[in-house]
N, C-alpha and C positions, 0 to 999 in steps of 0.2 A: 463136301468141297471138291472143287475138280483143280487138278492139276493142269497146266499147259506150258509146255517147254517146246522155246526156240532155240536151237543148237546151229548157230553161226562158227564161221569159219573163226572169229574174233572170241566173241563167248558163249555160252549159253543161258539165255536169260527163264527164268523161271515165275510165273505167277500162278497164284492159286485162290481160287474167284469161290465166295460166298453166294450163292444164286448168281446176279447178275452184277454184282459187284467185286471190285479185286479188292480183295483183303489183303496180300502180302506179295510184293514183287521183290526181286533181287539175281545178281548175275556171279557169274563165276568167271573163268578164263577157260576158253576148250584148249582140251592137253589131251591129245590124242593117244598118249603112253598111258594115260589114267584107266585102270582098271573099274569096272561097276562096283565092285564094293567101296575103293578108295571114291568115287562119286555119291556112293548110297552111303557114305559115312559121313562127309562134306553135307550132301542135305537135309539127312536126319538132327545131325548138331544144330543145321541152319533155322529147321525147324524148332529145334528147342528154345533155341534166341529169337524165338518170334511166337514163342508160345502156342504152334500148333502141335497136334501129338499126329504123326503118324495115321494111326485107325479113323481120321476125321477125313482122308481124302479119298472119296468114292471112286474117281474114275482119272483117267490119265488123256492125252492125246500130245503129240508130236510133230513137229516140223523141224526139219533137216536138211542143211544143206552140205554134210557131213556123212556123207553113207559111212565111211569106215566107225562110225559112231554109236552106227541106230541101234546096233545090234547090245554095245554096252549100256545106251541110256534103255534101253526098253528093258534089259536084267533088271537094268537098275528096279525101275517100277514095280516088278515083277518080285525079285527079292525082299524090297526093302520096305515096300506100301503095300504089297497084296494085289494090285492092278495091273490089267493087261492093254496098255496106251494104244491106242489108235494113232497109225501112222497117218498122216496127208501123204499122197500119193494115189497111186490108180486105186480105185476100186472104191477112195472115198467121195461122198457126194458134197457137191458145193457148191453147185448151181451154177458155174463158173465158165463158159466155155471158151476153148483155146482154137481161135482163128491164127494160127502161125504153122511155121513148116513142121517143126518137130514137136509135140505138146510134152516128149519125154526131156526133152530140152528146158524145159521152166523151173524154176529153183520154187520149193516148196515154200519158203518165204514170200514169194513174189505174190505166188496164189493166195496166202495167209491174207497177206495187208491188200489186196485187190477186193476179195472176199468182203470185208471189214469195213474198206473205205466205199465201197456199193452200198453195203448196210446202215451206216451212218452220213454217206454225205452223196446217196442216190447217185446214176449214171445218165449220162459219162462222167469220166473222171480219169484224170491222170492223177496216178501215185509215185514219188520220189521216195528212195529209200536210202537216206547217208550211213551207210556200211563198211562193210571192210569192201566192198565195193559199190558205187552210186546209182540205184538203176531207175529207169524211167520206164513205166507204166500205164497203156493207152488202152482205154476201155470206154466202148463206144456207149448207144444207147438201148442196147440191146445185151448190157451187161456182161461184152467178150471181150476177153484181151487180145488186140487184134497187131500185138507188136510193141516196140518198145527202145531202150538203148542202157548200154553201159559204161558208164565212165570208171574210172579209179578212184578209190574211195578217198579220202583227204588224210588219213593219216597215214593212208599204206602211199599217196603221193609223198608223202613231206618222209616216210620210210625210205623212200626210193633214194631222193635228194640228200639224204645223212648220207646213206649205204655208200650212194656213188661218187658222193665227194671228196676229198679228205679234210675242209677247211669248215663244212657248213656243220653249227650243231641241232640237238635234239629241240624243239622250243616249245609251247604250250602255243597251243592252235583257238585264238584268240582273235578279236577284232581289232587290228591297232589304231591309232587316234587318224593317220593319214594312209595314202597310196602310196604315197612319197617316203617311204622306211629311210632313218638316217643314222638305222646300225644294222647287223646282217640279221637280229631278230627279227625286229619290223619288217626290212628285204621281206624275210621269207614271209611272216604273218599275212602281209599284201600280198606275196602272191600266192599264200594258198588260200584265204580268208574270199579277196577280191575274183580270184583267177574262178575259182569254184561257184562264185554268185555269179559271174558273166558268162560259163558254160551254162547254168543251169536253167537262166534266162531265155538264151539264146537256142538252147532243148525244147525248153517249153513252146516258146514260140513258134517254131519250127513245126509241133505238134500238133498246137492248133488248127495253123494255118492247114496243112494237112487233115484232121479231121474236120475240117471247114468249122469248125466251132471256138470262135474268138473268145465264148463266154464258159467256157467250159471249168471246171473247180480243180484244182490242185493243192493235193493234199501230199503233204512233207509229214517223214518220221524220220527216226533211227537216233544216233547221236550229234550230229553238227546240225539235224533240221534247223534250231531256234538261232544258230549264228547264221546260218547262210539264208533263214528266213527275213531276216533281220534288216539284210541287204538289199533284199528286192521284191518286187512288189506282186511278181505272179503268181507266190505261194499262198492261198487261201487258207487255210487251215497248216498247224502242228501238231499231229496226235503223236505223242510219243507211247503212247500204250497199242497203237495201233494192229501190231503183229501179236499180242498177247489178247487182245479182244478178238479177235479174227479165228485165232487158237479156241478159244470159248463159245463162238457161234457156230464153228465148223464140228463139235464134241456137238452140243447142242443138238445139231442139224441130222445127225446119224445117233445109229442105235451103237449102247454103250452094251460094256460086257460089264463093267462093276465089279463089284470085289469077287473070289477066285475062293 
């Protein structure tokens, strides 16, 4: 079995794939004071409530957009499973090439679900990823990411709007019945539900027109993909596994070190 872990600013999400299928997915909260044991304690348990043992995961690989982290998740692997993960970053291959100014500038997720969304839904292809931040992903036909854009993610917006108010409160980030909100939940649900499908619209479009391909596939993950999917009509596809697949084809794609 191989392990593949995405370590987001938010959580870190974890799957561990039988050949070509995921057997077991599950997330945690990144807590950056958490030491690799109190992590490799958390997943070993996790593993037992899901009836894997340990000695059953051959190989590991990594995605981080978390440097102060890598260093504890890869003990982790290293201590607690016997395996030496393969980071994403330079020197791994991924068929993926970076037409922008800085390529040390691209968040290792980004590459993950570009990777992925090539492999399952061919190029060109723009990828949307609703995260702790929303990014937009433009890859032409010639399978390079030639650029892109960032919004702020929808719950670290509706963070924003608590923090700086004094009056608005916390609410569940939901579709409400109208635009027209006639209590200050609604208010905000319209505008982060609405506000978020008329950016991302208005994104997409923009990117087309730009890559001159009107007919081009957009493919939505992360967590609000299927609400703000829901809204409009330019998202093609919702793969919510998508960065956890991508994690498996890039192990895949490179030579693995294996147990130790």
């Amino acid at each position: 079995m191989i392990l593949c872990i995405d370590v987001g600013n938010t959580n870190i999400k974890y799957g561990i794939f039988d050949g070509d299928e995921l057997a077991v997915s599950f997330r945690v909260a990144t807590e950056l004071k958490r030491t690799s044991d109190q992590y490799g304690t958390a997943f070993i348990d996790m593993l037992a409530v899901k009836g894997i043992h340990p000695d059953s995961i051959d190989g590991a690989i990594i995605s981080s957009v978390v440097p102060s982290l890598n260093y504890t998740i890869t003990h982790m692997c290293a201590g607690y499973l016997g395996v030496e993960p393969l980071m994403v970053g330079a020197g791994l291959k991924t068929e993926h090439n970076l037409r922008i100014d800085n390529a040390r500038e691209m968040g290792a997720d980004r590459i993950v679900n570009d990777v992925a969304a090539i492999k399952k839904y061919g190029a060109p292809v723009i990828v949307i990823d609703f995260g702790t931040a929303t990014t937009f992903n433009a890859v032409n036909e010639q399978r390079e990411f030639i650029g892109g854009a960032i919004a702020p993610g929808i719950r670290s917006s509706m963070d924003s709007l608590v923090s700086g108010t004094a009056r608005l409160p916390r609410v569940e980030i939901e579709i409400p019945k109208s635009v027209i909100g006639k209590n200050t939940t609604t208010n905000m649900q319209a505008g982060l539900v609405f506000g978020f499908a008329g950016l991302v619209d208005y994104i997409v479009k923009k990117m087309k027109r730009e890559m001159k391909s009107p007919d081009i596939k957009v493919v939505a993950t992360g967590g609000f993909s299927e609400i703000i999917a829901s809204e409009i009509s330019c998202i093609d596809h919702v793969d919510k596994l998508l960065t956890l697949q991508g994690l498996k084809y890039l192990y895949d794609l490179n030579s693995t070190e294996g147990k130790k």
